[in-house]
Structures are given as C-alpha cells and as structure tokens.
C-alpha positions in Angstrom: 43.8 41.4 27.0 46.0 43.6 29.3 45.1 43.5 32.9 44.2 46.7 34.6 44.1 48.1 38.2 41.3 49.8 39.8 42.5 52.9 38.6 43.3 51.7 35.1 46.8 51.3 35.1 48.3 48.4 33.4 49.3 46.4 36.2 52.4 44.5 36.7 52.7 41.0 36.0 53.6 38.9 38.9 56.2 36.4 38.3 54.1 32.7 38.6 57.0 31.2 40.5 57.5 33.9 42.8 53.6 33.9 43.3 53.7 30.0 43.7 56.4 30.4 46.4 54.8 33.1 48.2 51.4 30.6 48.1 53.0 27.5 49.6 54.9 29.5 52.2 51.1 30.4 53.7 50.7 26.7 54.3 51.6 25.5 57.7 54.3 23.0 57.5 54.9 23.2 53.8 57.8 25.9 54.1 59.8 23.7 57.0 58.7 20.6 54.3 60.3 22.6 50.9 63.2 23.8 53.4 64.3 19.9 54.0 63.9 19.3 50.5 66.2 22.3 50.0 68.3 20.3 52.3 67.9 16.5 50.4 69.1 18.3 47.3 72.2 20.2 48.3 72.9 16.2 49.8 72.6 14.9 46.0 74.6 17.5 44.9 77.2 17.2 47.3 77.7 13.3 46.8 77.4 14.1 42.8 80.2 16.4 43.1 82.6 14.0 44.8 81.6 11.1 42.6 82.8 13.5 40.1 86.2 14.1 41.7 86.0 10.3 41.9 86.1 10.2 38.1 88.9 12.6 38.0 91.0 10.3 40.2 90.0 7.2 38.2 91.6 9.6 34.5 94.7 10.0 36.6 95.2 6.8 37.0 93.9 5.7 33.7 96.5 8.0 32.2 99.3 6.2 34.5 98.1 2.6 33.1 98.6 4.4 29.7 101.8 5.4 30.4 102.8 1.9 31.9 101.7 -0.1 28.8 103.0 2.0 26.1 106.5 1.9 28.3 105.8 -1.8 28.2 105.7 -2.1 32.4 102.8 -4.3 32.5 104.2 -5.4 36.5 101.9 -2.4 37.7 99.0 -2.5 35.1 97.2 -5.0 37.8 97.5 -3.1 40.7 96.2 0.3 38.7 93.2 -2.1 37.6 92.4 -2.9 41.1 92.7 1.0 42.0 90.3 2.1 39.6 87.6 -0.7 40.7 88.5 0.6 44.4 87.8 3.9 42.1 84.4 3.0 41.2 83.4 1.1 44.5 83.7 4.1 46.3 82.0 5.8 43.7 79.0 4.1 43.0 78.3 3.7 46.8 78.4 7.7 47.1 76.1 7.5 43.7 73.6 5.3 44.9 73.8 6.4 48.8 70.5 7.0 50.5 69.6 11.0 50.8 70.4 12.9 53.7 66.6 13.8 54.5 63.5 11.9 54.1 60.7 14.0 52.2 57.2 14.6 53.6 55.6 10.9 53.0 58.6 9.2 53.7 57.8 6.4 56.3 61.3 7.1 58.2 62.1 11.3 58.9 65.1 12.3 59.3 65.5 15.3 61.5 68.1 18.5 61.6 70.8 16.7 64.2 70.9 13.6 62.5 71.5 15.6 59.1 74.3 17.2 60.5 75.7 13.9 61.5 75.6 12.9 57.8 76.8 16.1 56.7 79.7 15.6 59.1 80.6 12.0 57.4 79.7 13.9 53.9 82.7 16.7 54.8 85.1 14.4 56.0 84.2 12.9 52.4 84.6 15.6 50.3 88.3 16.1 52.4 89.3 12.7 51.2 88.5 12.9 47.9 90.1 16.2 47.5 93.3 14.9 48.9 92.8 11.8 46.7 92.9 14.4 43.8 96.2 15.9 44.7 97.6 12.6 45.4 96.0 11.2 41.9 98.2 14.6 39.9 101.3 13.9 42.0 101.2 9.8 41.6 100.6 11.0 37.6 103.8 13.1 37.4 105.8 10.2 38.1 104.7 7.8 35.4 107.1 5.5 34.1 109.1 5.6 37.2 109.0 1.8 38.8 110.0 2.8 42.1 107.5 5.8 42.3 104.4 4.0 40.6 104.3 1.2 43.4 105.1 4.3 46.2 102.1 5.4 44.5 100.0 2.7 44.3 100.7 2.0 47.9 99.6 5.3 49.0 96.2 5.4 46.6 95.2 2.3 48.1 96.0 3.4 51.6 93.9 6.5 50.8 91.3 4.6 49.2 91.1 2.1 51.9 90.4 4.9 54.4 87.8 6.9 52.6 86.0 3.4 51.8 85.7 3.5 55.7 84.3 6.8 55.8 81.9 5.8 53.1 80.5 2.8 55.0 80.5 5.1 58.3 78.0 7.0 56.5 75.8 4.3 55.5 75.9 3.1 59.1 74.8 6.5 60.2 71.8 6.9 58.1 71.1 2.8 59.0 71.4 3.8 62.5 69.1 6.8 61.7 66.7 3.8 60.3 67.1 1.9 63.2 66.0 4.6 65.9 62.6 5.9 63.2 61.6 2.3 63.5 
C-alpha cells in the first residue's frame, strides 16, 4: 500500500533514522545525553587508533628482532623482547582505559572541563606515539648495525618510558575525576 497525502500525492518516505533523531532531539536532556555519547565514542576511537599505531611500533621492532636472529646477533634479541612487552603495556592500558564520559546512568558524570582535561593527556598521547612511529621506521633502517640497534633501543625505551607516564597521568586524571564525583 503506497501512502498518500491529503491531496493524493504519493508522499515521500521519511528516512526512520532521520525521523528517530529528529524524535529524541524533542526530549529535554536526551540531545545534551546522545551529544556526550558522541563524545565517549570519538574517546574509544581515539585510544583505538593509537593502540593501533602501538601495533605498528611493536612490527618495527619485530622486524628488527628478525633481522638480529637471522644475522645471528642474539646480544640485542633481549632488549627488543623487553621493548615490545613495554609495546603492549602501553598498549593494553590505552585498550582497556576507562572512557572519557560517563553515559546517562553512570553513577560518576563526567562533565565538559574535565573531558578536555583527558582529551589533553589523550593529544599529548597520540603526539608520542606518532613520534614513537617515526622513531620505530628510523631504528628499523638500521638493522644489523650493533652500534645503531642499542642507540636505538636506548632511545625506544626512553620514549616508551615517557609515554608510559603520560599514560598513567591519564588514569590519574580520570581517578581524580572519580575522586571529586564521589
């Protein structure tokens, strides 16, 4: 059955999410509610896209351990090891780190200022492992080379260490976030 207007004309069918949209944005609250949870995603996303830098570091140095053992250097392999656990420290603590914005039933809100706190720490984040990335190609170019793979090593973990720090800091500002909700 094709629906009609009053004057008979076929009428237009409305797209249902458009509709929906429109719907919930004529419920008070709801559209500053679906805004923040506009907000909590792009937050995922962001720590999901470093996390996946974080894997491209981690292949660099994979492919340097490569290198190493098939040149049988197996002084350095140990020290790689320990960079790509750094690797995947730092990883899986942006993976699994608590969203930037609580959703509507959460217990603990968080509100606009403190998000841009954490979206501060999230920047200076994203920075680090970009840098990390363009250390991780450089280091890589130099495979084989003794001298340059512990210069290397040296300045991944030194890189590492620091944007572990950052890491933390942004735990301790969503904890301190917790602290002042309770």
């Amino acid at each position: 059955m094709v629906d009609r207007d009053q004057d008979g004309n076929i009428k237009k069918k409305r797209d249902p999410v458009k509709w929906f949209d429109e719907l919930m944005n004529k419920v008070p609250g709801l559209a500053t509610y679906r805004g923040r949870e506009k907000l909590r995603d792009q937050d995922k996303l962001l720590r999901d896209h470093t996390v996946a830098r974080l894997g491209e570091v981690k292949t660099a140095v994979n492919r340097i351990k490569q290198a190493q053992a098939a040149a049988a250097k197996l002084d350095g392999l140990m020290a790689l090891d320990n960079l790509t656990s750094v690797i995947d420290r730092i990883a899986n603590k942006q993976r699994n780190a608590a969203y930037g914005f609580s959703g509507l039933f959460d217990a603990n809100k968080v509100e606009e200022d403190e998000l841009g706190m954490l979206y501060e720490e999230d920047a200076k984040i994203l920075k680090m492992v970009e840098d990390l990335v363009q250390k991780a190609d450089q280091f890589s170019a130099f495979a084989g080379d003794d001298q340059a793979t512990k210069a290397g090593v040296a300045g991944m973990n030194a890189s590492l260490e620091e944007l572990e720090k950052v890491v933390n800091g942004r735990r301790d500002v969503i904890r301190k976030i917790d602290g002042q909700a309770l």
